[in-house]
C-alpha atoms as one frame of an Amber mdcrd trajectory, in Angstrom:
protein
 -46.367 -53.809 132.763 -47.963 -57.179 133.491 -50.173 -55.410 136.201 -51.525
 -52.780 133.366 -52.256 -55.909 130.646 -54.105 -57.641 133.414 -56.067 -55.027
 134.253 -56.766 -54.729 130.382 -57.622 -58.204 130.071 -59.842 -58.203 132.942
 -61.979 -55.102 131.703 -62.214 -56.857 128.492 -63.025 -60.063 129.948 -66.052
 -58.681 131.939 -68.008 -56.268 129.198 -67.515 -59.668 127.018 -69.311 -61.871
 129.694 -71.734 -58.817 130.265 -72.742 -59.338 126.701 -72.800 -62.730 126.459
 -75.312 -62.910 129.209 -77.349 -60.473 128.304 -78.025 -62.633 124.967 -78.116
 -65.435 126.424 -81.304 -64.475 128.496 -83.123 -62.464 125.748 -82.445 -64.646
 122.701 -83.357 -68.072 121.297 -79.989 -70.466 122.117 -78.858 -70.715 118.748
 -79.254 -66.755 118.308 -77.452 -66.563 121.531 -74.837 -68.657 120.833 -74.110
 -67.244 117.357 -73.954 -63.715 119.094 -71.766 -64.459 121.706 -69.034 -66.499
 119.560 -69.365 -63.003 117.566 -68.848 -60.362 120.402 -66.210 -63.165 121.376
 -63.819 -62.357 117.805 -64.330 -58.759 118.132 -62.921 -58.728 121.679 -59.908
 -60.794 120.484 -59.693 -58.893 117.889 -59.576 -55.563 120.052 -57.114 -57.559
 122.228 -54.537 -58.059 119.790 -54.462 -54.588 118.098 -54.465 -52.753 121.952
 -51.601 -55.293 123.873 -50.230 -57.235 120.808 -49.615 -54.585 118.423 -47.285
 -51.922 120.526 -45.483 -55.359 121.320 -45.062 -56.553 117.777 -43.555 -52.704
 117.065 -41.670 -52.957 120.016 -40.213 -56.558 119.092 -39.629 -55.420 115.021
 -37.640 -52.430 116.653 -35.039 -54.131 119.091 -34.542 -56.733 116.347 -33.615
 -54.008 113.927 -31.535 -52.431 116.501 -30.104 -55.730 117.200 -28.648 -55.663
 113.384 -27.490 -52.534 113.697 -29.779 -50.526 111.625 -29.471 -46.581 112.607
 -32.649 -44.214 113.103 -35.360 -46.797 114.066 -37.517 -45.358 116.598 -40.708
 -45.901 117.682 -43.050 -43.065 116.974 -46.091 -43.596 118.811 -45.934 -44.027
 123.007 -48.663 -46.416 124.562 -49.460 -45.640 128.108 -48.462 -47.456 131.200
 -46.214 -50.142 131.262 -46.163 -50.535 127.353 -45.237 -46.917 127.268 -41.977
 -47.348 129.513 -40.821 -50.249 127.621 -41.163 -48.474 124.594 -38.838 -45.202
 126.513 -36.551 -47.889 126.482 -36.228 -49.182 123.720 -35.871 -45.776 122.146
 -33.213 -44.981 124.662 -31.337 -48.102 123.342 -31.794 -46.971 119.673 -30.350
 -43.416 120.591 -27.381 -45.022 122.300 -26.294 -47.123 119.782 -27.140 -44.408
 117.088 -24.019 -42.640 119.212 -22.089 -45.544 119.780 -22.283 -46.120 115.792
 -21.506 -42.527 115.111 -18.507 -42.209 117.173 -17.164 -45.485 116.098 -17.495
 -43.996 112.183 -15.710 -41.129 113.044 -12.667 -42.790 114.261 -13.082 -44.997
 110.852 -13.138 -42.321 109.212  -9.904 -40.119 110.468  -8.197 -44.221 110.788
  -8.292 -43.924 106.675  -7.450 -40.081 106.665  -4.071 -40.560 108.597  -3.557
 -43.656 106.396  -4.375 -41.566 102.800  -2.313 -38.744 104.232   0.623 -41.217
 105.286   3.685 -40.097 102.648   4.915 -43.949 103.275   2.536 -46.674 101.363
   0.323 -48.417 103.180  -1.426 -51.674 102.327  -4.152 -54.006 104.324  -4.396
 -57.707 103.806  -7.332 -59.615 104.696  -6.507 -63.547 105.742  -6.179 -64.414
 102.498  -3.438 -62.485 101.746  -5.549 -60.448  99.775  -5.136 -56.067  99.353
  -7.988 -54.579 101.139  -6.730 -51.324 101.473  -4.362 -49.200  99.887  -3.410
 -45.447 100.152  -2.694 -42.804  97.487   1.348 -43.310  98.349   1.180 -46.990
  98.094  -0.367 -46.474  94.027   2.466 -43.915  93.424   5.102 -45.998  94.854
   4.079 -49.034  92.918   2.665 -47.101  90.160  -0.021 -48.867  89.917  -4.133
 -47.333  90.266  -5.740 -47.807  93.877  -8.665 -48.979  92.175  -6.155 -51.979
  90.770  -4.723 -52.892  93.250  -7.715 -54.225  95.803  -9.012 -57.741  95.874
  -5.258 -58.355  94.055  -2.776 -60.739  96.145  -0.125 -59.408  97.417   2.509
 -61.548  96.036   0.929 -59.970  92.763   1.399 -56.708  93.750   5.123 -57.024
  95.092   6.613 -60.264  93.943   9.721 -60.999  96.611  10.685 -63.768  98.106
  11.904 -62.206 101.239   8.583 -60.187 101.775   6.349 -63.146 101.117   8.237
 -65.307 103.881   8.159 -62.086 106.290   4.661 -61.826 105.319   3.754 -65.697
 106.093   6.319 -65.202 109.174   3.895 -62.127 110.691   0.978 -64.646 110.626
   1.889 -67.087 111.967   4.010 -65.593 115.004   2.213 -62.510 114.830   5.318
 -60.629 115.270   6.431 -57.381 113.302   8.818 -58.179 110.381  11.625 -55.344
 108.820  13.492 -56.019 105.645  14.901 -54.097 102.955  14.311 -55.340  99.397
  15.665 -53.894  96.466  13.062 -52.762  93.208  14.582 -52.620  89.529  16.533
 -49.486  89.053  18.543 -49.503  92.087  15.492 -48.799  93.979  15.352 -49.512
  98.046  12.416 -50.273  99.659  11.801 -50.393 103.176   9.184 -52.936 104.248
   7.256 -53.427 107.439   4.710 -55.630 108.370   2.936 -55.872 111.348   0.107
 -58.003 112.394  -3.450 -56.469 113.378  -5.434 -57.719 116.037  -9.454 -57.512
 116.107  -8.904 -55.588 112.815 -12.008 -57.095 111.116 -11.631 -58.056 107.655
  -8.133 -56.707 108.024  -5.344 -58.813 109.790  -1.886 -57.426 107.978  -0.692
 -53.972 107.560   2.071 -53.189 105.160   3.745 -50.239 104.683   6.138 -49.604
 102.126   9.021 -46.614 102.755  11.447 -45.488  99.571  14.517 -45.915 101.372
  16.989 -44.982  98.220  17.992 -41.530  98.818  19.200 -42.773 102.445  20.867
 -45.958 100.954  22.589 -43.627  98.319  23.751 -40.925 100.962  24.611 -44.060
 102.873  26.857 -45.060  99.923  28.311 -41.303  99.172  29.149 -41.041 103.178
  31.582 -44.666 102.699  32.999 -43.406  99.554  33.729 -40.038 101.248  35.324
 -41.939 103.927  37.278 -43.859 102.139  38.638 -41.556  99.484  39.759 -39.000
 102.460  41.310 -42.367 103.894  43.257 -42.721 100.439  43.642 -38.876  99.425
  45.305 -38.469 103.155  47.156 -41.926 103.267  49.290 -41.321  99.907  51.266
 -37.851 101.276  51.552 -39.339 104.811  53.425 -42.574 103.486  55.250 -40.523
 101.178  56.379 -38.382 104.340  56.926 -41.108 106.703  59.329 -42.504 103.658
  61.194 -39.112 103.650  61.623 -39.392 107.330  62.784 -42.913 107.734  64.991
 -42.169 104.516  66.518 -39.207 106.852  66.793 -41.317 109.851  69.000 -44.105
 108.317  71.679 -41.445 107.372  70.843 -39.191 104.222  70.494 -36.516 106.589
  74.047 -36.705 106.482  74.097 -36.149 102.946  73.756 -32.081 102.320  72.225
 -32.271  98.802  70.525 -35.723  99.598  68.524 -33.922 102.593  67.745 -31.384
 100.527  65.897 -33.269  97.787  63.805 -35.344 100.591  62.798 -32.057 102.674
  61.665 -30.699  99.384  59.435 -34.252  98.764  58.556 -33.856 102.146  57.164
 -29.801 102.079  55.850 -31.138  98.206  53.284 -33.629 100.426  53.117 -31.413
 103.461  50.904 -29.056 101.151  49.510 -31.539  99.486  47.993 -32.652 102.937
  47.256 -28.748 103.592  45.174 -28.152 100.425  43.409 -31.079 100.990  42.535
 -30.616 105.074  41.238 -26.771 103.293  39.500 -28.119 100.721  37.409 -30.544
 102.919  36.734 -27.854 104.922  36.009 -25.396 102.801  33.387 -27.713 101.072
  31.895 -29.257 104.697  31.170 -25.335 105.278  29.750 -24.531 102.053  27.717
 -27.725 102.518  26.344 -27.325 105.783  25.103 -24.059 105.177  27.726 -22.690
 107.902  29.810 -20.453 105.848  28.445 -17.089 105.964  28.701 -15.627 102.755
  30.012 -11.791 102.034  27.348 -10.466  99.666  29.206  -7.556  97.815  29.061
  -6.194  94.175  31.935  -7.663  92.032  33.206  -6.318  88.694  33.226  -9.319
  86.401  36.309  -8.489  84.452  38.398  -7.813  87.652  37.517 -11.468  88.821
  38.613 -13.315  86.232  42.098 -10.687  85.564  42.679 -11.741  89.353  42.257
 -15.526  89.092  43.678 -16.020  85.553  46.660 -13.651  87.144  46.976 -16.592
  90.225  48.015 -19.275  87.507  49.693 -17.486  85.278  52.715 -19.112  86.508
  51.703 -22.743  85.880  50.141 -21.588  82.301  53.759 -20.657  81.518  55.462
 -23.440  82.921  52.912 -25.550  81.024  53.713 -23.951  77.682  50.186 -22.915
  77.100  48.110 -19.645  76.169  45.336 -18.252  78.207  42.695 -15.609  76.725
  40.045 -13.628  78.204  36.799 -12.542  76.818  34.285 -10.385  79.133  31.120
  -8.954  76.954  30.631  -5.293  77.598  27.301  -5.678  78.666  28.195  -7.788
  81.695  26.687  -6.520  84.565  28.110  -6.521  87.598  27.214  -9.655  90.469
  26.210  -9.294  94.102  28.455 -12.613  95.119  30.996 -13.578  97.552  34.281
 -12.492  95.848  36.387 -14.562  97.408  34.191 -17.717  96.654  33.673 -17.254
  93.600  36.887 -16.198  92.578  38.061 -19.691  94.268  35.589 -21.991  92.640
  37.037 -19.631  89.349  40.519 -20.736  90.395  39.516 -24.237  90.780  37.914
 -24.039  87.338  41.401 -22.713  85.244  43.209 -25.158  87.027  41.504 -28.055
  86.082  42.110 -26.664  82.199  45.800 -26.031  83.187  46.156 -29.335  84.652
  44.617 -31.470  81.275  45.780 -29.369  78.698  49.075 -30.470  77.356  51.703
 -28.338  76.241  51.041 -26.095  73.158  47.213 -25.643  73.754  45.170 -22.836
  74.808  42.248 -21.927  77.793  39.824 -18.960  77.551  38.105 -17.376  79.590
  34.633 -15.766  79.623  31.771 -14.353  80.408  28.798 -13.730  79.105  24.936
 -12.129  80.724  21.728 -13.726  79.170  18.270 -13.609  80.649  19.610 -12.599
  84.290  22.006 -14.712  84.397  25.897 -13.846  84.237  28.052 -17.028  82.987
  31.826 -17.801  83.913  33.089 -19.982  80.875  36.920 -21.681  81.419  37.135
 -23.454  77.613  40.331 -25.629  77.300  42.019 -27.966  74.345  42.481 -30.400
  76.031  42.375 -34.130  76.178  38.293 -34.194  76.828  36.088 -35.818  79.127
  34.671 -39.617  78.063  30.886 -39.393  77.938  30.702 -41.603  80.784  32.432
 -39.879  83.316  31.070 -36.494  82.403  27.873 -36.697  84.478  30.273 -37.086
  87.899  32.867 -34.872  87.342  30.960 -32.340  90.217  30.969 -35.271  92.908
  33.572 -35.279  96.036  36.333 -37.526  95.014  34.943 -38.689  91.765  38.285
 -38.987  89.157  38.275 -39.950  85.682  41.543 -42.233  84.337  43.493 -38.782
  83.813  42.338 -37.206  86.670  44.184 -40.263  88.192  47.373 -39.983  86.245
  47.445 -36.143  86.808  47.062 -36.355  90.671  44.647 -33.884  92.426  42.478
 -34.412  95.083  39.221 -34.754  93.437  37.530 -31.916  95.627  38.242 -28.709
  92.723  34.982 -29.262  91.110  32.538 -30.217  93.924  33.689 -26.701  95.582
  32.559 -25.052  92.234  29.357 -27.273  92.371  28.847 -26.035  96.091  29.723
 -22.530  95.395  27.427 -22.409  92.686  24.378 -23.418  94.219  25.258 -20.837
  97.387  24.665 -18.512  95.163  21.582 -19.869  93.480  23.311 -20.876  90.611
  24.268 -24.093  88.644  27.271 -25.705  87.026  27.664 -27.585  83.801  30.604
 -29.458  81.728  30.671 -30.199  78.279  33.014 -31.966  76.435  33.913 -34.445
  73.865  36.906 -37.056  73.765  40.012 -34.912  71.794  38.048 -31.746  71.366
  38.536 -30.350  75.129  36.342 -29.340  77.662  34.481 -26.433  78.415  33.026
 -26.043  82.356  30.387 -23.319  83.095  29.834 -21.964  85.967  25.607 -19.547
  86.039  24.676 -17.050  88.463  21.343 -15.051  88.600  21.722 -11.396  88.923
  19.020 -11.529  91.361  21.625 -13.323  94.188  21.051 -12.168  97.606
């Protein structure tokens, strides 16, 4: 290039001088002089808009480039060395045109993954200041995106323990876990980690609703410890019998006799409840297949009322059945269902005192066939009656009347297997009445 404005310089240089000369042997001096400082400006002139200009475009390009401005090309192409510079440059504004591009793109699917993230994630600038936040992170908090930037974070979630794990992460810039706990029993999961060369961002935060896994948490020790209980009360009992027999009433013909019955008493006890656990881990897990078949409603409940008609008459108390005529008949496991049936009488048996009466029956409505056991007994307080389907749950007479606190959930399970539902009502004095819905459309 500086060989080509050289050469343009020098052609210049010499049809300027050419003129000059010529005036200054034709003309008067101060004609001359006037003539040549005039041919003089138009060849600067001419200078500048031939070498200067494509240079000042040139220069006005890179620096635009140099900001970062997209698109800025330079339309016209001088020849010679000019001409190559000005390749370049356009080369360099095409290259960064891509580099920008590609580097939007990954912006661009960064805040997709983070707006499709089901946890809530929030940015923090150095300030401690929300920069960013996803769709989860305004339901979580239930607060507007729009909201929530430029707002501090201690705003947003005011903790103590998240604030110091927050300070903690920027200053050591190491990741920080906690769990916090929200009004309403509500867990939250937090994690921050620090972001390096993030920009205006240098915190992520993201937020995970850990209270379904706290409360199975919670459900999975209570299950452990109430089998502990249910299985350590007939295995004392039995380990009295046997020591009992050891130390001599063995001896003792009618003395044996009364312990070995204790002992069989809490031998079944421990049976019914090693059954029941299993039969409600299978129905649970999805592992017991069931035997789809059609099932005449008023045979069902003859057959389970028939089971415990025994303890109805030891108990002193009536039992009725009522099946409407238009009950269809149900595609159902019949041995399920007759069980979680069973389970359902017995419970009325068991709380009903002496004198007072159960019915039975069902009734079809909109698809759906309902199993009704309706007892006169002691009722349910209003309290306990949203548990009484949970593994192990017992109210203070479930307590007094023994049991092992699985009779229900079965029905619960059983139920649902068969895309049904469950549902107790009752009333403190007035008795109980437990329902028990299945859709006609089952399996």
């Amino acid at each position: 290039m500086p060989g080509h404005i050289g050469a343009r310089i020098g052609a210049t240089s010499a049809v300027l001088l050419a003129v000059i000369f010529v005036a200054v042997l034709t003309l008067p001096l101060a004609v001359a002089l006037a003539v040549s400082l005039f041919v003089a400006a138009i060849g600067t002139l001419v200078l500048r808009a031939s070498i200067l200009g494509p240079i000042r475009i040139v220069t006005d390009v890179a620096r635009r480039t140099a900001k970062g401005t997209p698109h800025q090309r330079i339309a016209s192409r001088p020849p010679g060395e000019m001409g190559e510079l000005t390749d370049a440059v356009n080369e360099m504004v095409q290259n960064q045109d891509r580099h920008i591009a590609a580097a939007s793109a990954d912006h661009n699917r960064m805040l997709a993954a983070l707006n499709s993230s089901a946890d809530a994630v929030i940015a923090l600038n150095q300030e401690g200041i929300v920069a960013f936040v996803n769709a989860s992170a305004g339901r979580l908090l239930s607060q507007r995106k729009g909201d929530l930037i430029g707002k501090p974070f201690a705003w947003i979630l005011p903790d103590v323990q998240v604030i110091e794990a927050l300070h903690s992460t920027s200053r050591d810039q190491d990741p920080q876990i906690l769990v916090t706990e929200r009004p309403n029993k509500r867990f939250l999961q937090v994690i921050v980690t620090p972001i390096v060369d993030g920009g205006e961002w240098t915190s992520l935060i993201v937020l995970h609703d850990v209270t379904e896994v706290r409360r199975v948490e919670q459900v999975r020790r209570d299950f452990v410890a109430n089998v502990s209980h249910e299985l350590r009360t007939p295995l004392a009992a039995l380990n009295s019998v046997i020591e009992t027999l050891r130390a001599g009433a063995i001896e003792d013909r009618l003395t044996a006799s009364d312990f070995l019955s204790r002992a069989d008493g809490e031998l079944q006890r421990l049976v019914v409840i090693v059954e029941e656990l299993l039969q409600l881990s299978r129905i649970e897990s999805g592992e017991l297949a069931l035997a789809f078949d059609d099932v005449e409603v008023d045979e069902l409940i003859s057959s389970a009322v028939d089971r415990l008609r025994p303890a109805v008459d030891r108990q002193g108390l009536t039992i009725t059945t009522h099946v409407a005529p238009t009950t269809p008949r149900l595609k159902a496991d019949r041995e399920l269902l007759e069980r979680a049936l069973v389970n359902l009488i017995q419970n009325s048996v068991k709380y009903t005192p002496r004198g007072g009466s159960i019915e039975v029956l069902a009734r079809v409505d909109d698809g759906v066939v309902t199993l009704a056991v309706h007892d006169t007994g002691e009722g349910i307080d209003a309290v306990d009656l949203p548990r009484v389907f949970e593994r192990f749950y017992k109210t203070d007479r479930a307590r007094r009347a023994g049991g092992t606190g699985l009779g229900l959930a079965i029905v619960k399970h059983t139920a649902e297997a068969h895309g049904g539902s469950v549902q107790a009502e009752s009333e403190l004095g007035r008795g109980s009445t437990f329902s028990l819905s299945i859709p006609l459309t089952t399996a």
